[in-house]
N, C-alpha and C positions, 0 to 999 in steps of 0.2 A: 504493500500500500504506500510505502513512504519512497520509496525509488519510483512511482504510478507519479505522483505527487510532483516530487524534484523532478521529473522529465518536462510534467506539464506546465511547470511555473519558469523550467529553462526556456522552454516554446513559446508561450502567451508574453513573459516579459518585455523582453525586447522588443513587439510589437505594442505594447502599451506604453512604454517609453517614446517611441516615435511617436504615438499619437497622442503625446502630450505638447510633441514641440511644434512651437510655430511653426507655419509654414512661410518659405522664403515671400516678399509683397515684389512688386516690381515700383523702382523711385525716377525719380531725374535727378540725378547726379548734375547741380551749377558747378562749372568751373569757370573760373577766370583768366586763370595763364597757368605757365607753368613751365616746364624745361628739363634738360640730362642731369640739374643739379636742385640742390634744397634752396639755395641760393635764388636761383630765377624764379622761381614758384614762390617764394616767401615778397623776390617783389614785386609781382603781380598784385599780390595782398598790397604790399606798403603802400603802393599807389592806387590805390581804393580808400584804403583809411582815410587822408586829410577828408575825399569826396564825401563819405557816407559815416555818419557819425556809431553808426549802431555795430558796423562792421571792425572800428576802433574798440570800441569797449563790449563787445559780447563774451558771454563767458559758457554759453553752452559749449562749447568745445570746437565747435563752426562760427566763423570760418577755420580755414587751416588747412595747412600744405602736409600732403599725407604723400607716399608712391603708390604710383597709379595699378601697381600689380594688387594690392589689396580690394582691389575694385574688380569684380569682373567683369569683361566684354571689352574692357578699357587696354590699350596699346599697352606693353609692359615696358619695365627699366626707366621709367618716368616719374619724375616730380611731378605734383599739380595741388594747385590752390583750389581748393574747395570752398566756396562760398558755404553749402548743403545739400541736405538730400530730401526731395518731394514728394513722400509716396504717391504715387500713380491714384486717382477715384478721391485724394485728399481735398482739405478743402483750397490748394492753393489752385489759383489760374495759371501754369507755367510759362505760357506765351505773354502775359500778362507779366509776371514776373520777371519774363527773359527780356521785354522790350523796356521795362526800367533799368535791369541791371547794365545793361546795353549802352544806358544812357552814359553811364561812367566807366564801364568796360567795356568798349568794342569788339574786343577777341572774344567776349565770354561767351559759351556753350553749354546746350546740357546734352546728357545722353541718357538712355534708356538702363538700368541696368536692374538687378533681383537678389536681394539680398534681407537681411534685417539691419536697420539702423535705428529703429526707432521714428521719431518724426522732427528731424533738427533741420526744418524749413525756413531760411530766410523768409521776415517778413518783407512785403513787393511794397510797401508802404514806406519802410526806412529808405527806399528806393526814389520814391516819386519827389517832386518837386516840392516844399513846403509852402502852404497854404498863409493866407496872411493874419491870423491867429499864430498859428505856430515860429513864422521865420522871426522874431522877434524875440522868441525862447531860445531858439538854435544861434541868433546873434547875441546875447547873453551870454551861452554858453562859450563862444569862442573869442569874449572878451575875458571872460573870467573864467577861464578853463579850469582854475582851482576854486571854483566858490561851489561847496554841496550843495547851497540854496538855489542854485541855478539850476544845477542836475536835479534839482529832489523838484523845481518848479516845471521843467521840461515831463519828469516822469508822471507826473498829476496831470497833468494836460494830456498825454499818451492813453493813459489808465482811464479817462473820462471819455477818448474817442475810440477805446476799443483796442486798442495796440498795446495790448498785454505785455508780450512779449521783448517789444522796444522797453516800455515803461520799466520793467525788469530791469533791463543792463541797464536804462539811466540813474533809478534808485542803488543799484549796485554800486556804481558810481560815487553817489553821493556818500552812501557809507563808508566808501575808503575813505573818500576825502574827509570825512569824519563819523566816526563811528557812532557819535552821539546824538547825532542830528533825529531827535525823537518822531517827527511828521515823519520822514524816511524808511523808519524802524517801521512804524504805523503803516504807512503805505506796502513795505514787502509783507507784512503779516495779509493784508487785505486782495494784496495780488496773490498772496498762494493758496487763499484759499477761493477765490475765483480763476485761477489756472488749475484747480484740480476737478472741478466742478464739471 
């Protein structure tokens, strides 16, 4: 009976295992540049930062220059700046996305690939032109590039228009530059629990 047992639970495992694991989604992988070295790939990035402020201070892990062999479908032996990755049926527009990104990256691409990453989508709104509410926060912020009160007054304005995710890296922001900044503190408590939502 107990060899009947161990036989059947060596059989049946394995296959319950697999069908616990995700299955691969299919994304669009944004890139922006990229090169035979970490070097070129890394300035593709630099020269995006000054343009696009979200892509300077983001801390989800994206952007970032990864080799392109970690990707599949993707040429190998290559550097490449990864702006993110889109899943495929997501809520993002990617043409939508690719014609802002465009605006500041002209080389930039995406391509099809199948994988798991999670959903570490640039947002196409850090992207667009600021509205005249907004450009007055963002010219603030690059007069007083070290004032929290500026980052923590840009991330309240994001948070109110739905730009979670922006709102995020600016309050992050404001915390470094002081960590005591209490509205700031109050704001990341109120975005995490409307990003989990």
């Amino acid at each position: 009976m107990t060899s009947r047992l161990l036989l059947l639970l060596s059989v049946c495992l394995p296959f319950t295992a697999l069908a616990g694991e995700p299955k691969p989604r299919t994304y669009d992988i944004v890139i922006v540049g990229g090169g035979k070295t970490e070097a070129e790939a890394q300035a593709a990035l630099d020269k995006l930062k000054p343009k696009v402020l979200w892509v300077r201070l983001s801390t989800t892990g994206f952007p970032g220059v990864s080799k392109s062999d970690e990707y599949p479908g993707l040429n190998k032996g290559l550097y490449i700046a990864v702006l993110g990755l889109c899943p495929k049926g997501g809520d993002t527009d990617i043409k939508k996305l690719m014609k802002a990104v465009k605006a500041h990256a002209p080389g930039a691409y995406s391509k099809s690939i199948k994988g798991q990453y999670g959903d570490p989508c640039p947002p196409d709104s850090a992207f667009l032109p600021p509205d005249a509410e907004e450009k007055p926060l963002l010219d603030r912020i690059a007069k007083e590039p070290e004032s929290a009160e500026a980052f923590y007054a840009y991330a309240a304005y994001l948070k109110e228009n739905g730009r979670l995710g922006e709102s995020q890296a600016m309050v992050d922001e404001a915390l470094r530059l002081n960590p005591n900044h209490a509205e700031a503190r109050s704001l990341t408590e109120v975005l995490m629990v409307l990003m989990t939502d």
